[in-house]
N, C-alpha and C positions, 0 to 999 in steps of 0.2 A: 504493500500500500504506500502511494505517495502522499504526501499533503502541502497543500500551499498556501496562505495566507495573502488577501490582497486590503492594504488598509488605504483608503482615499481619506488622506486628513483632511479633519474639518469638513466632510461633505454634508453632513445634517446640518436644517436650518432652519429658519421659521417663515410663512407665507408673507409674502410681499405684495402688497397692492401693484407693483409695478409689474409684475406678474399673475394679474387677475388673482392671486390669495393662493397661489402655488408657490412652493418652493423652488427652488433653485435646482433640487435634484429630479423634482418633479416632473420640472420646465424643460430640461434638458433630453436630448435625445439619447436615452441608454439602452440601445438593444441589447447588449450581450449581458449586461447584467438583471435585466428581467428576465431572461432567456433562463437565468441561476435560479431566480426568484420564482417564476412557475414549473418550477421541476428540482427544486429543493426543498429542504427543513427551515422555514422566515421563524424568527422572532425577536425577544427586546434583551437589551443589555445597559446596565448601567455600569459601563466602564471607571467612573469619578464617583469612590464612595462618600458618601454624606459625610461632609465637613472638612472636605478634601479642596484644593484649589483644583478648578478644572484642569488640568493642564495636558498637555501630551505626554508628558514622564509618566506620571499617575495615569493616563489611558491605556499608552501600548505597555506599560507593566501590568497591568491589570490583563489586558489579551495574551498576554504572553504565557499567561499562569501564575503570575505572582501577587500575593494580597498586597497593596499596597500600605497595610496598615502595619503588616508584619516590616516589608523589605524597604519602603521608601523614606528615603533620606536627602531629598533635594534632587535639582535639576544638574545644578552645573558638575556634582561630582558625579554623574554621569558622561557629561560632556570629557572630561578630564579622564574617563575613564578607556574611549579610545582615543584620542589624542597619546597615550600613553605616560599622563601625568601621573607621578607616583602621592599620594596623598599622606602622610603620619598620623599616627593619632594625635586628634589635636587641630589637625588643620584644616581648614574649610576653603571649598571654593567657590566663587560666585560669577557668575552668569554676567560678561559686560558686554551687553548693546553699545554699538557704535548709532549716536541719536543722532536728530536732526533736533533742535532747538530753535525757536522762535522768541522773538518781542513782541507781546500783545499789546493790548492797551494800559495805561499805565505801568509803560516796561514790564506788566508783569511776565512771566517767562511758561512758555507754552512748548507741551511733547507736540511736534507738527509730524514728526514719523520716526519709528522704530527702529528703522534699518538702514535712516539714511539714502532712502531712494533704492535700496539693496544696492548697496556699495557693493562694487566688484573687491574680489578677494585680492589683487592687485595693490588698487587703493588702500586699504582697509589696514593691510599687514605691514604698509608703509608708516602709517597712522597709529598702528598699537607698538610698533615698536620706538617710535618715540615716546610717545604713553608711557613707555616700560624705562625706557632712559632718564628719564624725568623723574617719574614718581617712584620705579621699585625702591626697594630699600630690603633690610635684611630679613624682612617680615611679609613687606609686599612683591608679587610678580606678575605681570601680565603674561597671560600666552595667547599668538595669531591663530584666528580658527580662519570661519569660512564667510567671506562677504561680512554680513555683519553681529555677528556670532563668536564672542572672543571668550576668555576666563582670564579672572584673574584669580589668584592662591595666596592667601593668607595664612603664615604658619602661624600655628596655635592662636587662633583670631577665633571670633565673636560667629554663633552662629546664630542665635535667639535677636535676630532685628527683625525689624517689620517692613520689608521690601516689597515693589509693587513693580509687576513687570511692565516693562512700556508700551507695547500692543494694549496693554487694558484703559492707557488712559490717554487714546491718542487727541489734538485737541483739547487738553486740559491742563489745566496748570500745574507743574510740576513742583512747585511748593509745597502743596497738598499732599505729597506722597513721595520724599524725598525718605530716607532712610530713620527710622525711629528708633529706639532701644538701645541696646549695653552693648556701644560700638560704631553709633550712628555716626559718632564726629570724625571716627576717619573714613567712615564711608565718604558722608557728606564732603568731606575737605579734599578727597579722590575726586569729587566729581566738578567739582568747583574748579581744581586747581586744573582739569582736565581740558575745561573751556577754554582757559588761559592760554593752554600750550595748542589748543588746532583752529583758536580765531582764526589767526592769519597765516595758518598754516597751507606752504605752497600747496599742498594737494587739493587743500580746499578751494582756494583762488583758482586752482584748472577745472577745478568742477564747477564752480560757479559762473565760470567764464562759459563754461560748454553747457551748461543750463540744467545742472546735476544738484541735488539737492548736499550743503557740506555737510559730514558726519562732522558736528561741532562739540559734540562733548560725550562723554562714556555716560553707560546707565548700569547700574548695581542691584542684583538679584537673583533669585533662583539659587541662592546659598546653599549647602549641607557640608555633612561630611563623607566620608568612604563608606559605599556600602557595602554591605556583604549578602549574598545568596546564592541558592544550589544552583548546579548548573542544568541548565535544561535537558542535558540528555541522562543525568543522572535521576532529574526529578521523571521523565515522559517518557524513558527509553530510546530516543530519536536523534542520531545527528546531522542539524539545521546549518543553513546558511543563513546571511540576512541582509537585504538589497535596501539601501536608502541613500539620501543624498545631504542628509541631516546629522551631525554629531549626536544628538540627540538619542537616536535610535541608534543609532551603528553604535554609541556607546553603552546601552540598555543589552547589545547582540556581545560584546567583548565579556562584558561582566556575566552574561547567561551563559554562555559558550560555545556561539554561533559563528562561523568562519562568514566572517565580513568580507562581500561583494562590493569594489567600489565600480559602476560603470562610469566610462567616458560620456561627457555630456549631460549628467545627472545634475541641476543644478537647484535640485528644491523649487522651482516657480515654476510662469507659463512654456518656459523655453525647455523645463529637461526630455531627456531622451528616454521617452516613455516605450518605447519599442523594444530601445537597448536594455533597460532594466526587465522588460519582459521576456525578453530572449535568453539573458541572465540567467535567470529565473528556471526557465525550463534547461538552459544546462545542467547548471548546476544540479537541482532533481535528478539527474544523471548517477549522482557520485553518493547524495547525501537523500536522506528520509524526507526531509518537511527546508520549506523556504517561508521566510519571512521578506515579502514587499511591500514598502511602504512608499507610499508618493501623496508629496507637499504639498501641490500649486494649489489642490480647494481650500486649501487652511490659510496659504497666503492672500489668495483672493479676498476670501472671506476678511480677513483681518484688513484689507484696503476698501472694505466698502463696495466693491465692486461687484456686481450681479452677474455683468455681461461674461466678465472673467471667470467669475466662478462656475458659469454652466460650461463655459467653452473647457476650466480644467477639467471639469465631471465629465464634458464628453469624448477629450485626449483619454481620458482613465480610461473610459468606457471603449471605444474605438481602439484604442494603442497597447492597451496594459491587460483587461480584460479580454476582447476579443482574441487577442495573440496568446494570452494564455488557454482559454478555449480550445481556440485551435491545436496547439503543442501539446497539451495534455494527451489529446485521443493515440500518441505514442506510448504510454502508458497504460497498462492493463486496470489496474485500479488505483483509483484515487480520489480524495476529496480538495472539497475548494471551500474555503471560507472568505468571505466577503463581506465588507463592513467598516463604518469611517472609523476615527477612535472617539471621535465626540463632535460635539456640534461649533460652530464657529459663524452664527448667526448674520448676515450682510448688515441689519438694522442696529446691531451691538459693537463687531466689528471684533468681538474676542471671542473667546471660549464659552462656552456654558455647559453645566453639568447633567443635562438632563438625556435620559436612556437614549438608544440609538437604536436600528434594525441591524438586523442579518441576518446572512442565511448560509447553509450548509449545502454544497450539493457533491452527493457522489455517486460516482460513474456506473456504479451497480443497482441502484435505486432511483427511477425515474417519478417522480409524481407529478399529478397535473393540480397546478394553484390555479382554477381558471380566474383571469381578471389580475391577480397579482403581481404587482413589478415594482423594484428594488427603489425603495424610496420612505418617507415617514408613513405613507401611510398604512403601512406593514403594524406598526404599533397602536391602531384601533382596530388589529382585529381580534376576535375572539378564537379562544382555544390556543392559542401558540404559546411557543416553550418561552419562558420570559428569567431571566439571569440578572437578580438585584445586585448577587456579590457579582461583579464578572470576570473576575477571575477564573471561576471556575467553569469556563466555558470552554476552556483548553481542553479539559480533563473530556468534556463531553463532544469535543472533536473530533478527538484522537482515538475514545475508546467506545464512542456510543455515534450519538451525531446525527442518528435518523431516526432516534427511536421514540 
């Protein structure tokens, strides 16, 4: 038996008047994944348990198999995790957005974007490594990720602050939610001093000139420290690859003990190479038991407000990611497919939110007919379906049940 996983982040969402009270997944033309949906096992999953911050760490650990109540420990010491940052006990890492900052009305000072326009990786690593020349010291260090996705590592530093990611308050004044608690003052004074050093920083002056939005100052969050957990073939029997284009995840796949897939052209947004991660995908199946795919753009979309974008990512997933796996499977005798966002990421909110999501199981030995059925929220008013509050535990009924 093969198994595959296909996560479309951020594809759940909520009805939009600019789409007659449809959603976005709705609205979108998804053949191949309704195709799953009237001839699989649909039901509901609350990926983000109650009292949890939505986030993607807490979602695809949660689909992975792991309670996040037991194993999670923050964002960024993931990140750090394949990066191959070593962490001590003691040390925390935290999560630094390269921002866009604004002057509002009475100077007050406004998040206008998260990511900086999504700085290229280019730019970006130019940017933190001055960052790093400037502010480290024997305690602090920045490390380069990807576009605008950095860490920094604080030895034996403060993990109990009250940090607030920049996606959630874009548009808002960044006063209101600058860093609180036992340790805010060197957050705060990191980020401060940060402005200082990329005002009139050349890279920003050539992006301004060329009509690019400047990463003008760092953002701080998504803190923890080192996690520990089994490894997934220990816990499932199974060993996984795992395809994304995100530290995020491929560091979630390092720490579980999944042989990280990185494909060319993979860029997290509208532009990755959804074919190539597909193709991946079914190689790899080749060598190893279960794949882990995960692809970004409806979570990015989602987080810019954008509609248009967000159906056009659901229907590359749909068309490029999904169909291609479809197809490649049937070299396979048996196998299942699971499909499913990791949580919602609303166009009218523009973040995360924690509320249950659909899925569905389908495998290659069991056809069923859902007449009327296709892969979307409305899966979650129906009656009778398998419905998964912890969801972690939905792994276990993948792998070992799935149709029953």
């Amino acid at each position: 038996m093969k198994y595959i996983i296909l996560v479309g982040d951020g594809m759940s969402d909520r009805p939009l008047k600019e789409l007659g009270g449809k959603t976005c997944l709705q609205a979108a033309n998804t053949h191949n994944m309704d195709k799953i949906a009237s001839e699989g096992k649909v039901g509901i999953l609350r990926t983000i348990p109650r009292g949890f911050a939505p986030g993607s760490d807490v979602a695809n650990l949660s689909i992975l198999g792991y309670n996040p109540k037991k194993y999670y420990t923050g964002r960024a010491p993931i990140e750090a995790a394949y990066r191959g940052i070593k962490l001590r006990p003691g040390d925390v890492a935290y999560r630094c957005n390269l921002v866009t900052i604004r002057s509002g009305n009475k100077n007050k000072l406004i998040m206008e974007d998260y990511s900086s326009g999504h700085i290229s990786s280019e730019d970006a690593g130019i940017l933190i490594k001055d960052i790093n020349k400037n502010l480290s010291s024997d305690k602090i260090t920045f490390s380069p990720g990807v576009s605008y996705r950095h860490l920094m590592i604080w030895r034996n530093g403060r993990s109990n602050v009250q940090c607030t990611s920049p996606h959630d308050i874009t548009g808002r004044e960044i006063n209101n939610y600058l860093p609180a608690g036992n340790g805010e003052d060197v957050l705060k004074s990191l980020i401060e001093k940060s402005r200082e050093i990329l005002a009139d920083h050349p890279i920003n002056k050539k992006r301004i000139k060329r009509g690019f939005k400047p990463a003008n100052s760092i953002w701080l969050w998504g803190q923890g420290k080192k996690p520990s957990m089994p490894k997934f073939k220990d816990k499932y029997g199974l060993k996984g690859s795992l395809i994304s284009a995100v530290d995020l995840t491929k560091g979630l796949g390092v720490i579980t003990g999944f042989n990280i897939i990185n494909v060319k052209g993979a860029t997290g947004y509208l532009d990755t190479n959804y074919i190539g991660k597909a193709r991946a995908a079914l190689k790899a199946l080749r060598t190893v038991d279960i794949v882990y795919l995960h692809v970004e753009a409806p979570d990015e979309a989602g987080h810019s407000g954008n509609y248009k974008d967000k159906i056009r990512a659901i229907e590359d997933f749909d068309s490029k990611v999904v169909g291609t796996v479809l197809k490649g499977m049937k070299a396979f005798k048996d196998y299942r497919i699971l499909l499913l966002p990791d949580h919602a990421t609303p166009i009218k909110v523009r973040t995360h939110t924690d509320e249950p999501v659909p899925f569905v199981i389908y495998d290659s030995r069991v056809k069923r007919k859902n007449e009327g059925v296709t892969f979307d929220e409305s899966i979650m008013a129906r009656k009778g379906i398998k419905v998964f509050e912890e969801g972690y535990k939905l792994m276990e009924y993948f792998i070992k049940g799935g149709m029953s």
